[in-house]
C-alpha positions as CSV (number, residue, x, y, z in Angstrom):
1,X,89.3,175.7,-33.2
2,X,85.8,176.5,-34.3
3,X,83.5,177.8,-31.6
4,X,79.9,179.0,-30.6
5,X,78.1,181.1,-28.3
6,X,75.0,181.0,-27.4
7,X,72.8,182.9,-24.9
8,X,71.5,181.1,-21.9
9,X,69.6,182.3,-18.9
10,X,73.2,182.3,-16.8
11,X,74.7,184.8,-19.7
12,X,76.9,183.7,-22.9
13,X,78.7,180.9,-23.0
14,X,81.0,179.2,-25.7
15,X,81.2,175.9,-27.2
16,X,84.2,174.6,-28.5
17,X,84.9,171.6,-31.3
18,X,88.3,170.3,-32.0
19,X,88.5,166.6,-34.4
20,X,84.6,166.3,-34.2
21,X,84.2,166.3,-30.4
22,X,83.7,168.7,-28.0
23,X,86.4,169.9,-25.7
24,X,85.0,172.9,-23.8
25,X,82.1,174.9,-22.4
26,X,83.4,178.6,-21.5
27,X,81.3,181.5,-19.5
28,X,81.6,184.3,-22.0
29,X,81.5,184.8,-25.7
30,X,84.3,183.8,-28.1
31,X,86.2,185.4,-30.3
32,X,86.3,182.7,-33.3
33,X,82.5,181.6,-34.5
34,X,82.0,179.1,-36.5
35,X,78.7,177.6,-36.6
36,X,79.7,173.6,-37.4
37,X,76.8,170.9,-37.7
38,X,78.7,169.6,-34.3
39,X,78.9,172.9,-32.1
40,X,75.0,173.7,-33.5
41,X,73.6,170.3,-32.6
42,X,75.4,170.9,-29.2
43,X,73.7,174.8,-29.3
44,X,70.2,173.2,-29.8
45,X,70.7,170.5,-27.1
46,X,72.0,173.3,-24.2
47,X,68.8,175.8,-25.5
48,X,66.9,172.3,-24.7
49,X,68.1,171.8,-21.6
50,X,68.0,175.3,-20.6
51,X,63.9,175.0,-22.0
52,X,63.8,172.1,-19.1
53,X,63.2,169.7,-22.4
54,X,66.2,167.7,-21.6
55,X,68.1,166.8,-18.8
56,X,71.0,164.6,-20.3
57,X,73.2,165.1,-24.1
58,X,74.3,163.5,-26.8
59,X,77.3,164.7,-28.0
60,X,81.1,163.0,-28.4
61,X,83.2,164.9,-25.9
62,X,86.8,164.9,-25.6
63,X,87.9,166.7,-22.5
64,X,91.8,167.4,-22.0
65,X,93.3,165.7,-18.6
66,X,95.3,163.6,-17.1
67,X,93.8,160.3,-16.8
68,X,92.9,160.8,-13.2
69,X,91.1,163.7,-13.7
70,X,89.4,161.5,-16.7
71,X,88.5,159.0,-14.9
72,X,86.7,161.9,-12.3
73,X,84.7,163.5,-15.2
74,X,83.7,160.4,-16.1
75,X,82.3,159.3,-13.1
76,X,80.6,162.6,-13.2
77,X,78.5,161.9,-16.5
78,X,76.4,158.3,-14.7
79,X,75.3,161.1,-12.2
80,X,72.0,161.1,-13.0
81,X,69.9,164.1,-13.7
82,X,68.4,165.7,-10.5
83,X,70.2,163.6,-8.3
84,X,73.6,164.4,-6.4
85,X,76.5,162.8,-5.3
86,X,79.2,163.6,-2.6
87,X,82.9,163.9,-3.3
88,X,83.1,161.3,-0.7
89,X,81.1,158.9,-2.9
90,X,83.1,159.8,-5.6
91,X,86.1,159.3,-4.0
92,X,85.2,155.9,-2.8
93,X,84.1,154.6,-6.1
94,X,87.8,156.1,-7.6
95,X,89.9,154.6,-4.8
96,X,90.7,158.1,-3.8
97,X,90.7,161.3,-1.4
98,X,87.7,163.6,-1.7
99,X,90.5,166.8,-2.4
100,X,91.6,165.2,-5.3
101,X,88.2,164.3,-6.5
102,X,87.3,168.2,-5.3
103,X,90.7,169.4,-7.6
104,X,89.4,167.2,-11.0
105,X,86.2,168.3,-10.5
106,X,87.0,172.4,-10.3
107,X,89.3,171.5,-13.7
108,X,86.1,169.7,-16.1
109,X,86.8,172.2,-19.3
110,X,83.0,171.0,-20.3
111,X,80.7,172.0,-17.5
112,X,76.9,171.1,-17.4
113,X,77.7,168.8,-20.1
114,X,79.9,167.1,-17.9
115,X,78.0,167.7,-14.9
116,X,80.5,169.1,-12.5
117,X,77.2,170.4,-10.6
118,X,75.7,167.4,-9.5
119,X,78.7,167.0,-6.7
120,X,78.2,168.3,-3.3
121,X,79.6,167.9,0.2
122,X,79.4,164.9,1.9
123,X,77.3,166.6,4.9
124,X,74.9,167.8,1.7
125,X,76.1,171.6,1.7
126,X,76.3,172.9,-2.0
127,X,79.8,173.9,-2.2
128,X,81.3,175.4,-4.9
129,X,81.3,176.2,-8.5
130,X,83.7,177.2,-11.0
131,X,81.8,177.8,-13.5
132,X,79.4,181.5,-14.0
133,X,79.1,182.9,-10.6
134,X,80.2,180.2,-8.4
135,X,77.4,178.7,-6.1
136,X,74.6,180.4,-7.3
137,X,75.1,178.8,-11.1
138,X,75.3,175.8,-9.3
139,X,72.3,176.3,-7.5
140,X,70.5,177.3,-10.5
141,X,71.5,174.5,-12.8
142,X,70.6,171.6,-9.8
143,X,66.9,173.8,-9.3
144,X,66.8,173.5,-13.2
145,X,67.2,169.4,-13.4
146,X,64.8,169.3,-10.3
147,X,61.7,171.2,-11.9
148,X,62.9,169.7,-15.6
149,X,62.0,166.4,-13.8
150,X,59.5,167.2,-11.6
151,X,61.2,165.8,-8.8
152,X,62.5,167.1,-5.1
153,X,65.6,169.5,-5.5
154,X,68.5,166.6,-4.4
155,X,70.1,169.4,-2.1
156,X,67.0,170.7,-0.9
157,X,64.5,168.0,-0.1
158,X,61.5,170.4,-1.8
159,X,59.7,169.8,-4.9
160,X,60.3,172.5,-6.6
């Protein structure tokens, strides 16, 4: 499976390809490089988004899941940029429980491209984060999309 890694300001991470689509975003470096017109499109767009140039990508992703968890991820991608939404409203629009939402959302193999960090608590509290060093990433990448857009941080109220 061809991968890349790239430097960002949250440390290496790795972009994998399989069938022309992307299938995940790992913290750390990879061990098999391969610089494909895909996975360096997908480079250029993060580095973008990272410069605060761009807030959403477009890229064909293809995450593995069941179709629950599917169905979550997607959901997670009409988030828009700079806003957040609770795994309450989440829930609702599934017809599900929060937990299970919660458990889908901890699993997306393709974070900030699927933007598992745009989903909060319903009583606004950050929560948690799998991805780089838990909350702190997730903090960071919300702070990013705020001052990207210019607008108030969603889980803060500020303009940042």
């Amino acid at each position: 499976m061809p991968q890349l890694s790239l430097h960002t300001p949250l440390g290496e991470i790795t972009i994998s390809e399989e069938d022309g689509t992307i299938v995940a975003l790992d913290w750390g470096r990879g061990s098999d490089q391969e610089a494909t017109p895909l996975l360096k499109e997908a480079r250029d767009q993060l580095h973008d988004y990272f410069d605060g140039k761009r807030v959403t990508f477009q890229l064909p992703l293809a995450p593995y899941g069941s179709p629950f968890q599917q169905r979550v991820w997607a959901a997670l991608t009409r988030i828009p940029a700079g806003e957040t939404r609770s795994y309450l409203d989440i829930s609702t629009e599934l017809s599900s429980s929060p937990r299970a939402v919660g458990q889908a959302n901890g699993r997306n193999p393709i974070p900030i491209l699927i933007p598992c960090h745009r989903v909060v608590a319903a009583n606004g509290a950050l929560g948690g984060y799998s991805g780089g060093d838990g909350p702190p990433t997730k903090r960071y990448l919300l702070d990013l999309e705020a001052r990207a857009l210019n607008r108030p941080d969603p889980a803060r109220g500020t303009l940042l």
